[in-house]
Structures are given as C-alpha cells and as structure tokens.
Wavefront OBJ file of the C-alpha trace (Angstrom):
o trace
v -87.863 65.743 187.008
v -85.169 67.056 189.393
v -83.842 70.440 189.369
v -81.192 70.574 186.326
v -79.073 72.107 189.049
v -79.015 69.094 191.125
v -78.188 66.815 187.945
v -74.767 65.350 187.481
v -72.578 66.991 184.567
v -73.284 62.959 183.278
v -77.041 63.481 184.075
v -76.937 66.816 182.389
v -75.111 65.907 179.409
v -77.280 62.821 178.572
v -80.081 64.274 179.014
v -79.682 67.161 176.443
v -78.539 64.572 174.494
v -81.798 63.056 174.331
v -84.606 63.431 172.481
v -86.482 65.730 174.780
v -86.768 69.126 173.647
v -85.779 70.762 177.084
v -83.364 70.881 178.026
v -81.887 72.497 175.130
v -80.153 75.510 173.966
v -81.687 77.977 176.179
v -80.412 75.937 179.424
v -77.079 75.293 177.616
v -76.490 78.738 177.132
v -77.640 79.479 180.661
v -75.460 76.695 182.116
v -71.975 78.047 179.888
v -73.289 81.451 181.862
v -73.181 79.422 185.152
v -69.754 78.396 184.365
v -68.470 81.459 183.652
v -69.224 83.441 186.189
v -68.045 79.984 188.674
v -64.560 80.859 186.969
v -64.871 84.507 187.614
v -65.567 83.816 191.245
v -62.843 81.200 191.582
v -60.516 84.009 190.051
v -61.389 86.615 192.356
v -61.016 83.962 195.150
v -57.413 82.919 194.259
v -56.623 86.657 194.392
v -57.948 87.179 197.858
v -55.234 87.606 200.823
v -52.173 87.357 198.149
v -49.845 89.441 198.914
v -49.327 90.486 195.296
v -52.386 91.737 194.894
v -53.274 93.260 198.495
v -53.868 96.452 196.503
v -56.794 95.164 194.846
v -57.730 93.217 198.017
v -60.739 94.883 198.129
v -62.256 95.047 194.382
v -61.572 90.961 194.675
v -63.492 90.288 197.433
v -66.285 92.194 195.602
v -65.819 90.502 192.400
v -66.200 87.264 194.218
v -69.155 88.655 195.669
v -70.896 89.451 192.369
v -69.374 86.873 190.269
v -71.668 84.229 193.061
v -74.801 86.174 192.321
v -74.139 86.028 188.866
v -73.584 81.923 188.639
v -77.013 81.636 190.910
v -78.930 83.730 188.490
v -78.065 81.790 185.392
v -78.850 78.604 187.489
v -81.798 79.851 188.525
v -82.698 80.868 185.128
v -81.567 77.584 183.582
v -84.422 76.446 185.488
v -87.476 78.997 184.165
v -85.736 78.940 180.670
v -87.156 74.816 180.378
v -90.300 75.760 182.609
v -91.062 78.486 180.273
v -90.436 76.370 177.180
v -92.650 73.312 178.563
v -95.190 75.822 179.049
v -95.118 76.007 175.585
v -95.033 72.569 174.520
v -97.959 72.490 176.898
v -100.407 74.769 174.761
v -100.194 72.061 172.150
v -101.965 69.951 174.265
v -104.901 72.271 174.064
v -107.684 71.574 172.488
v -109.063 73.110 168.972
v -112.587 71.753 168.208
v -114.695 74.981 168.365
v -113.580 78.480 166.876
v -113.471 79.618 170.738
v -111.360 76.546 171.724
v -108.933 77.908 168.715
v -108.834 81.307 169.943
v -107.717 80.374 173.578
v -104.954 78.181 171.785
v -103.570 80.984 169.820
v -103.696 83.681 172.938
v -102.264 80.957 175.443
v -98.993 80.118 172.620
v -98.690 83.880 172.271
v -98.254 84.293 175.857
v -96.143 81.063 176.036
v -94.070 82.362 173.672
v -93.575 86.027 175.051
v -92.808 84.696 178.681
v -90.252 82.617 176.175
v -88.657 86.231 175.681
v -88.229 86.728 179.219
v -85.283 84.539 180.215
v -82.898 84.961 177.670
v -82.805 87.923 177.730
v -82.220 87.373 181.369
v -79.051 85.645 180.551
v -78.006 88.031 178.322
v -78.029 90.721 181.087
v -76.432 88.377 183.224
v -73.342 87.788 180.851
v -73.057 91.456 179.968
v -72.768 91.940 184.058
v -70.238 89.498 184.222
v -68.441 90.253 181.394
v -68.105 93.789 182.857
v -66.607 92.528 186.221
v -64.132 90.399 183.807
v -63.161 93.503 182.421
v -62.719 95.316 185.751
v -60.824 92.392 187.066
v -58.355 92.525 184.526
v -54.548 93.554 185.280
v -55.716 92.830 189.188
v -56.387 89.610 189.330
v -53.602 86.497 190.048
v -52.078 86.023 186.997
v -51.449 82.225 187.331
v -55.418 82.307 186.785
v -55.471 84.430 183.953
v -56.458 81.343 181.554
v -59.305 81.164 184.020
v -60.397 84.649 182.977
v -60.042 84.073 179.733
v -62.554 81.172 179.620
v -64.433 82.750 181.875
v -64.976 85.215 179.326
v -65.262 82.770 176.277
v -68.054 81.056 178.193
v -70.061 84.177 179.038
v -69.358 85.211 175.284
v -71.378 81.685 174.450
v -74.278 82.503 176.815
v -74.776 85.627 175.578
v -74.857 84.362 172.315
v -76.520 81.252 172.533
v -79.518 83.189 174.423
v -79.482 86.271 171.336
v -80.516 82.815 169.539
v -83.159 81.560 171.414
v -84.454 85.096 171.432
v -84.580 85.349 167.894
v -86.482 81.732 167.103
v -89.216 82.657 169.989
v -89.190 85.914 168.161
v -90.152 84.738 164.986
v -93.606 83.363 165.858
v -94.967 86.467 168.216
v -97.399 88.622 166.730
v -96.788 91.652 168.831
v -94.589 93.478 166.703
v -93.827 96.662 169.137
v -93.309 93.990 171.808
v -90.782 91.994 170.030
v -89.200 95.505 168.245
v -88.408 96.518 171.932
v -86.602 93.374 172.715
v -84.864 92.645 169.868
v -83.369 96.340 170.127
v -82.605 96.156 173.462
v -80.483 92.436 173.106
v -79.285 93.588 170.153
v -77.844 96.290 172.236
v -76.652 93.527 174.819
v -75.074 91.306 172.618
v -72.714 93.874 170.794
v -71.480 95.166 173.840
v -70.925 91.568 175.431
v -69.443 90.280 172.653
v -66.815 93.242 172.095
v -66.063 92.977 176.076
v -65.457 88.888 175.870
v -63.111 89.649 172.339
v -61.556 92.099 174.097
v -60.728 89.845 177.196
v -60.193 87.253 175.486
v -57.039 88.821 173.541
v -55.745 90.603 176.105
v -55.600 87.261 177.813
v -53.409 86.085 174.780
v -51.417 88.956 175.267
v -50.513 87.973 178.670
v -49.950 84.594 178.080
v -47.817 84.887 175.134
v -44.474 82.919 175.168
v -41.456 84.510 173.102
v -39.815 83.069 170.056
l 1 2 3 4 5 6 7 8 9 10 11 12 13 14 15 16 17 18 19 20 21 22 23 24 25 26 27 28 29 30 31 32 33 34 35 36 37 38 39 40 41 42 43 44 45 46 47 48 49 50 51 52 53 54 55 56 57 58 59 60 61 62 63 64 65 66 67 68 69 70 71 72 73 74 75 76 77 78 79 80 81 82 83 84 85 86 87 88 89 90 91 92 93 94 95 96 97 98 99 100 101 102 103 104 105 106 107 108 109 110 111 112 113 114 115 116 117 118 119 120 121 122 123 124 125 126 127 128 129 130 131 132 133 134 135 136 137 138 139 140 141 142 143 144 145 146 147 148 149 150 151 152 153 154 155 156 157 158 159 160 161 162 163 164 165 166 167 168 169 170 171 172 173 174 175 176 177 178 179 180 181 182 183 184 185 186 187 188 189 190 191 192 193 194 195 196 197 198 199 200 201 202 203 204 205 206 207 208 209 210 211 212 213
C-alpha cells in the first residue's frame, strides 16, 4: 500500500471509510495533527515581511520553522501509528497448537501492543508542542489569519485527544502494569495541558473575532 502521505484527501477518506482496520483513529488523529500544525505554518508565513508585524518578524519566521517540523512528525507518525497496529493484527496470524507456540503468541501481542503505546503518545507530544507555539503566536500573528489559528488549535486539540484514546484502548490489554502506570500518567499530564492551551486559543480567537451588536 502507498504511503498514507502520498494518498489523495479522496484516497484517504475512502479508505478509512472502509472496512480495513488501519487506517483508523490513530492515523486520523495524527493526520488532524498534520493539519494543524500546516495552518500554524501557513499563519506564521502570512505574517512574514508584513509590515504590521515586522516586530515579530523574527518569532514568525521561527514559528514557521517549527510549525514544518511539527506537520512532518505527525505525518511521519501517521505512518508507524498503522505499521505498529498491523503489527498487531499480524500476531493473530500466529500460530497456537503447542503450549510453547501459545506463549510466543502472548509475548509477541504484548510487545505489539506496547510499541502500540509508542506513537500516540508521540502525537500527543507533538500537539502539546504545537499548541504551545499557537499560544506564543498569539497577539503577533496577521490577524486576517486569526480563524486560521483558531482551527489550527481546534485540530491539534482533536489529535491530542483522539491519540489519549488510542492510548487508553491499547492500554487496556497490556499486562505490564508499571509500564502502562508511567504512560498513562505522563499523557494524562499531556492531554490536560493541551487541551486547556487549545480552549484557551480557541476563545481568545472568539474574542478577536467578535462583531458588535
């Protein structure tokens, strides 16, 4: 299968919409990630050389800087997220005739699934990081793309989110309790802070764009 990167947003959309289990919610909430930092960058870049905001000249051209790292990391990870999930799917596969053949089943799902653990919460660290540039960015940034932010925001908010979930289902089926303890804490930590920075954004964006009575 090609890259999900290379698909069209037609290709994309039709094939979540199948019934293959990857791509699913883990590269959906990677992908909203993708977007959001794309409008972060494009943000930063419509601030760039205006005169309005030669001030901030500099803190824009780093913004759109960072913002592009950000959108290639949640691509990237978009990627791993369905590898790491067909790795799964995979270990189903195996077989379970013998009590040793059982064994190796269980071990290889457990490692599926903790390797599961490993890119969401990549995407959660990646929408934090944007999120926090969003909130730099803020007050010196063009204002004709403020609603730009603000979805920018919205979108991150949704990939942070949507990869808490995915987080929580692989989870559910680990047996190493300190392991999953120490990630759970750790998003946990993530997601409140991401999701107080988007809310925040996101009505100060309202603010801004509020028309009088």
């Amino acid at each position: 299968m090609s890259r999900l990167e290379n698909l069209t947003v037609r290709e994309f959309a039709d094939l979540l919409g199948s019934g293959a289990p990857a791509p699913g919610g883990g590269s959906a909430a990677a992908l909203s990630g993708a977007l959001g930092a794309a409008l972060l960058r494009m943000v930063a870049a419509l601030t760039v050389g205006k005169e309005d905001y030669l001030e901030h000249n500099a803190f824009a051209e780093e913004l759109v800087t960072g913002a592009e790292q950000l959108r290639r990391g949640f691509l990237d990870v978009m990627e791993r997220d369905t590898e790491a999930f067909n790795n799964v799917s995979a270990v189903f596969s195996m077989p379970k005739n013998t009590k040793e053949e059982k064994t190796e089943r269980r071990n290889a799902l457990q490692r599926a699934l903790t390797a599961c653990m490993q890119t969401p919460y990549e995407m959660m660290a990646f929408a934090l990081a944007g999120l926090e540039l969003a909130d730099k960015g803020m007050g010196k940034t063009n204002r004709n793309a403020a609603s730009d932010m603000g979805v920018a925001a919205l979108s991150l908010k949704a990939a942070v989110q949507g990869a808490w979930l995915n987080i929580l289902i692989n989870a559910s089926d680990i047996k190493d309790k300190e392991f999953v303890d120490q990630y759970i804490a750790v998003g946990r930590n993530i997601l409140e802070k991401a999701v107080t920075l988007a809310d925040s954004i996101y009505e100060r964006t309202l603010k801004e764009l509020e028309i009088g009575d």
